[in-house]
TIFIDREN-302891 format. One record per residue (C-alpha): residue in one letter; x, y, z. Coordinates in steps of 0.5 Angstrom, whole numbers, plus 500, padded with zeros to 3 digits. Example, Ala and Ser with C-alpha at 12.3 -4.5 7.8 and 13.67 -1.06 7.14 Angstrom:
<nodes>
A525491516 S527498514 
</nodes>
This chain:
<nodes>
X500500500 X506505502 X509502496 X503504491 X503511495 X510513494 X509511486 X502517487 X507521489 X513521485 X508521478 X505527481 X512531482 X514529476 X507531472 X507538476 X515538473 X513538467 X507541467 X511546469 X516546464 X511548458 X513554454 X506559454 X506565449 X500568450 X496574447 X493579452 X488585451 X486590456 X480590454 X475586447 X470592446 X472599446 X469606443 X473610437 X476614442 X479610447 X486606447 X488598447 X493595450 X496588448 X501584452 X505578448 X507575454 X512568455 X514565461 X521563457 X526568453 X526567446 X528570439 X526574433 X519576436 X515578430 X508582432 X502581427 X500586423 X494590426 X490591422 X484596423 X488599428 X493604429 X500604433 X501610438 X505606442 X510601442 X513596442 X515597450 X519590453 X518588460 X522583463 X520579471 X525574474 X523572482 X524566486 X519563490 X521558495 X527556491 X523557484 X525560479 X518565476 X520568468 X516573465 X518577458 X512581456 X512586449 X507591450 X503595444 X498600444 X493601439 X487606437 X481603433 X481606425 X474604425 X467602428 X466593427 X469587429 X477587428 X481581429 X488581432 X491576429 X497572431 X505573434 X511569433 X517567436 X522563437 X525559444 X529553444 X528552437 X521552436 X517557433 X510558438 X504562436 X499566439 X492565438 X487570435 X483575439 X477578437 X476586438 X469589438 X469597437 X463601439 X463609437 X466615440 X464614449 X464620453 X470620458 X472624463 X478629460 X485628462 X487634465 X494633462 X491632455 X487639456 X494642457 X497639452 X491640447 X491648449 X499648446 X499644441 X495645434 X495642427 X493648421 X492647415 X494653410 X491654404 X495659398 X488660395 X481659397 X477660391 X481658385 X479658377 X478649375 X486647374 X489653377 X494650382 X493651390 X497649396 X496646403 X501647407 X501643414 X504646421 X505643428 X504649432 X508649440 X507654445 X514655447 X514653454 X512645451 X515641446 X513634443 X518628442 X515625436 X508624432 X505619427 X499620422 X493616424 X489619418 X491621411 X487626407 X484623400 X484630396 X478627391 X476631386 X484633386 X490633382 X494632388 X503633389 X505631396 X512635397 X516633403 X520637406 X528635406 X528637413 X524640419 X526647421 X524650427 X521656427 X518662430 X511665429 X504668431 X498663433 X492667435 X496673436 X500669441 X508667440 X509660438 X514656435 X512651429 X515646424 X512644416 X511637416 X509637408 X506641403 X501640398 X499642390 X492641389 X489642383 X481642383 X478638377 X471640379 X467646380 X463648386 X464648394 X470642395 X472639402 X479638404 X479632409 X483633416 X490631417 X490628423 X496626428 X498622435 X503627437 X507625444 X507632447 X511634454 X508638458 X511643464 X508639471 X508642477 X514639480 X520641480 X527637480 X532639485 X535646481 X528648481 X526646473 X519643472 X518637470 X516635463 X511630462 X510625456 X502624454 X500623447 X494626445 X491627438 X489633434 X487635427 X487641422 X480640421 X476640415 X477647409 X472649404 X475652397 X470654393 X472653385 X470658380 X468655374 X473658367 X468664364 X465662358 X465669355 X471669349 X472662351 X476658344 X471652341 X478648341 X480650348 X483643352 X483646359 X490649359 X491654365 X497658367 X502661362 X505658357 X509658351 X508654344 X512652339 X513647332 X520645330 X522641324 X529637326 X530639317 X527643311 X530639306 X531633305 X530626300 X524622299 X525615304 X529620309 X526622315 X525627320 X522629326 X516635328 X516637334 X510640339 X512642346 X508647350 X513650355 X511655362 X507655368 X500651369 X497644369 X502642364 X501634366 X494635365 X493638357 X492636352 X497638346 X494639339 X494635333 X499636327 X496635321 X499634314 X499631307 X496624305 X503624301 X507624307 X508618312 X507620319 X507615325 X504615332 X507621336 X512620342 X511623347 X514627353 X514630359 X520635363 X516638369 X517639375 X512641381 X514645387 X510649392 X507655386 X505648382 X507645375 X513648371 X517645365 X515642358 X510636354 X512635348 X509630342 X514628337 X512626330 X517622325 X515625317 X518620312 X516623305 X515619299 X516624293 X519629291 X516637292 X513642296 X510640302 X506645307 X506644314 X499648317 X499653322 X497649328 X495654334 X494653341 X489656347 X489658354 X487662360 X492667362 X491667370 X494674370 X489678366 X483672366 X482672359 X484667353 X489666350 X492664343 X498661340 X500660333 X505656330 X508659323 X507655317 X513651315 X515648308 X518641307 X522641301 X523634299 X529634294 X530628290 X525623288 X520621284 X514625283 X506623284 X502623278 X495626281 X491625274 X493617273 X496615278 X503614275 X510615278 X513620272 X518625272 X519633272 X518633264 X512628264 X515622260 X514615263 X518612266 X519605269 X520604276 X526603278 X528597283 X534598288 X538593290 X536593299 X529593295 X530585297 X535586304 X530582307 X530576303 X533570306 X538569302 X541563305 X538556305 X537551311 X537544309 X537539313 X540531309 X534525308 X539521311 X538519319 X543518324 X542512329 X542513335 X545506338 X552507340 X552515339 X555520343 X547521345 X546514347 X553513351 X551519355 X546517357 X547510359 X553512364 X551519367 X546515372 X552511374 X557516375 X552520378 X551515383 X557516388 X556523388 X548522390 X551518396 X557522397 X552528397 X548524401 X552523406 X554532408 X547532408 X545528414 X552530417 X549537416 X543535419 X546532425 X550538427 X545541431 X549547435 X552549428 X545549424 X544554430 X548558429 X548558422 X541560422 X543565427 X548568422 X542568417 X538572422 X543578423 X544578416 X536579415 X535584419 X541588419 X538589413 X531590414 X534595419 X537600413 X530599410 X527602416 X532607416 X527613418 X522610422 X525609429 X521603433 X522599426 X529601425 X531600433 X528592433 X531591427 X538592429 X537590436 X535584433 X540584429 X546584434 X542580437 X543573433 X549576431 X552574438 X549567437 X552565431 X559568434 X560567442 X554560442 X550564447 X543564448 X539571449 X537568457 X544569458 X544576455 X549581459 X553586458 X559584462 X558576460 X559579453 X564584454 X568578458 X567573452 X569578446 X576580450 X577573451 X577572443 X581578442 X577583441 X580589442 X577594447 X575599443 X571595439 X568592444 X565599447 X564601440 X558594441 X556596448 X554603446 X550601440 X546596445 X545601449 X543606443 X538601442 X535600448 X534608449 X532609443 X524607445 X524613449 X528618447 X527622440 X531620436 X533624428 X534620421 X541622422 X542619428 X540613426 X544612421 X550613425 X547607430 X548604423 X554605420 X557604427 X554596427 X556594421 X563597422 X562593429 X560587426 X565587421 X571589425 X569584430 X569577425 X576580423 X579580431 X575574434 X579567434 
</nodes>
């Protein structure tokens, strides 16, 4: 009986060992129904460490936060409790069931996967207000301004986005949660090659500000037209009422949304008084203009008419008029051409149509006047350009005979027509005969070769065989291998993500990570900053470098946290790769 009792016992512990050994991954969420304005929080907790987290893509939600790390080691009763959690929060694009789908990631070799969760969004509920957001919303305002608001059709207007901060905040970083469509626009995004600060007036008071982008709209209907909001998450830093030991206030973090509210431009219409009938929607100035690359030339030569429309206007959006000639010159299809550039006043540059013109015969031929109509913003009226009438003198080759249709010459003799010699230039000339006589394929080349390449291939099977389960069962080195394949990856995926801090930061710190895998066989539980420095030296790594990886290490971590430019980061990037390649040709 006591036998069977210790047997309970023992099958019980050793259940209790294994249950507790069981990798969980699991996804949670503060809450599964919230309104519009509300936020989530979404923790992907694990109770053992792991390699290469990859979060889902939240679709229907916008990321305000994220992703934060958080890691929990405790000792109960002499047993070890482990918690790593990687913590997003998210705001509701729109109202509906949403699906927040799967994370992965790797421990012990094994890939483990969340399960899906389900999230109900409700519209806008009423809360109370934060008084820190009420701060931040009082210092920080979104204004769209526009150049123009009641423009003819096609003439161009510009948006120009700023972010307006009272002196005494600041904000640390923003994210577009919602982009204005611009329909019934023909639309030019502009960004700025850097943000600047600068110093200005909002609502009488002093401010300081930054573009964030510029936009050329031009409107392609008539009538009152709406120009949706911009509307952003900023992070903003607000004054608190504390105070640090030197009697500065404390600045507090908040991220709070504002938008540059909707604008209504009213589209004036093109007057109709003195409006031309071959008037193709051209606004601005220009400039018109027919060129022949020749005016003389022989019959079967060819040459090229060119029609360009030059200046400041809709240019992407004309349409160039048409060259019309002759039935007795051969025109083609016209090629067409653009060189415009667009700014913050609009399109400027050049379209052009290029005709190629082969003559057939000889004579005099005219090229018509062809004219070219808009409207002037400047004096509000019409305008018409006209090309002058060109000749085309073709000075060699035979005369078309209108009255009967024959080929005679000046004097009006018949004549036959002449055959030139490249008349049959692609004739094949050269014939391909194959011979009626067959050749066996026994004991051919054909036959022996594919008789002995199955034999002679076989030891190579087997030699190649033989590497593969040899590779297969070097378990520590397909680690590693994969590892060194990872850090590649990343490395890489951190210089895509260059300009997009959280992106870039997981990126890099991913791929130093795998990195010190594949070189020093560690684990990432065993991760730390002294263990690694005593291992890099004790491969014969040299200080310098070592402080040099330290440092990135740390960039990585702090970078979460702390703003951080372009610039910046592109220097944490060319540090690591330096890092990396100095370190493969130090260590032994």
């Amino acid at each position: 009986m006591n036998f069977k009792k210790h047997i309970t016992i023992l099958l019980l512990i050793l259940f209790t060992s294994i249950a507790g050994a069981q990798v969980k991954f699991q996804t949670k969420v503060s809450k599964k129904t919230l309104g519009l304005n509300e936020r989530l929080r979404v923790d992907f907790s694990m109770n053992k460490d792991g390699d290469n987290f990859s979060p889902p893509s939240f679709d229907g939600f916008n990321v305000v936060g994220g992703p934060n790390q958080s890691v929990s080691n405790s000792w109960i009763n002499g047993k070890r409790s482990f918690e790593k959690t990687y913590s997003y929060f998210l705001s509701p694009k729109r109202m509906g069931s949403m699906t927040l789908k799967s994370a992965s990631i790797e421990i012990e070799g094994k890939t483990y996967k969340t399960n899906a969760i389900a999230i109900k969004v409700t519209k806008e509920i009423q809360k109370p207000k934060d008084p820190n957001i009420a701060a931040a919303s009082d210092n920080i305002h979104l204004v769209a301004e526009i150049s123009k608001t009641n423009p003819y059709l096609n003439e161009a207007i510009t948006v120009v986005y700023k972010l307006y901060v009272a002196l005494n905040a600041g904000v640390s970083n923003w994210r577009e949660t919602d982009n204005p469509e611009y329909d019934d626009f023909w639309s030019q995004q502009i960004n700025p090659k850097g943000l600047k600060i600068e110093r200005g007036k909002y609502k009488g008071e002093d401010y300081q500000y930054v573009i964030l982008r510029r936009t050329v709209l031009y409107p392609q209907k008539t009538g009152k037209l709406t120009i949706e909001p911009l509307r952003l998450d900023v992070t903003a830093e607000i004054p608190t009422k504390r105070r640090d030991i030197f009697g500065q206030r404390l600045m507090s973090k908040i991220n709070v949304p504002v938008a540059a509210g909707k604008r209504t431009i009213n589209v004036r219409p093109l007057p109709e008084v003195g409006k031309p009938s071959d008037f193709s929607g051209a606004v601005g100035d220009f400039k018109f203009n027919l060129s022949t690359s020749k005016s003389k030339l022989n019959a079967n030569e060819s040459m090229q008419a060119k029609i360009s429309v030059s200046g400041k206007g809709n240019l992407k959006l004309l349409t160039l008029p048409k060259l019309t000639l002759p039935n007795s010159l051969e025109v083609y299809e016209p090629e067409h051409n653009e060189n415009v550039r667009t700014n913050v006043s609009g399109m400027q540059g050049e379209i052009s149509d290029s005709y190629t013109i082969v003559p057939q015969y000889k004579g005099k031929y005219p090229i018509p006047t062809i004219s070219f109509s808009y409207f002037d913003l400047k004096t509000e009226s019409y305008k018409r350009i006209s090309s002058k009438e060109t000749i085309i003198n073709v000075l060699e080759g035979p005369v078309y005979g209108a009255s009967d249709n024959n080929l005679i010459t000046e004097s009006g003799e018949k004549q036959n027509v002449s055959l030139k010699n490249d008349h049959f230039a692609f004739i094949k000339t050269n014939a391909n005969l194959v011979s009626k006589k067959q050749t066996s394929f026994f004991k051919s080349t054909a036959f022996w070769t594919s008789l002995l390449t199955p034999l002679l291939a076989i030891p190579l099977a087997i030699v190649f065989r033989r590497k593969r389960e040899q590779r297969a069962g070097d378990i520590v080195g397909n680690r590693l291998r994969k590892a060194d394949r990872l850090a590649k990856k990343y490395l890489g995926d951190a210089k895509k993500a260059l300009g997009q801090k959280e992106a870039f930061y997981v990126a890099l710190e991913k791929a130093l990570h795998n990195y010190l895998k594949a070189k020093l066989n560690i684990e990432t539980s065993d991760f730390s900053k002294d263990k690694i420095r005593v291992l890099l030296l004790e491969r014969q790594v040299e200080n310098t470098v070592v402080l040099s990886f330290e440092s990135i290490l740390e960039n990585c971590e702090l970078a979460r946290y702390t703003p951080v430019t372009t610039v910046a980061m592109q220097q944490d990037y060319e540090k690591a790769a330096n890092a990396i390649n100095l370190i493969d040709k130090q260590i032994k």
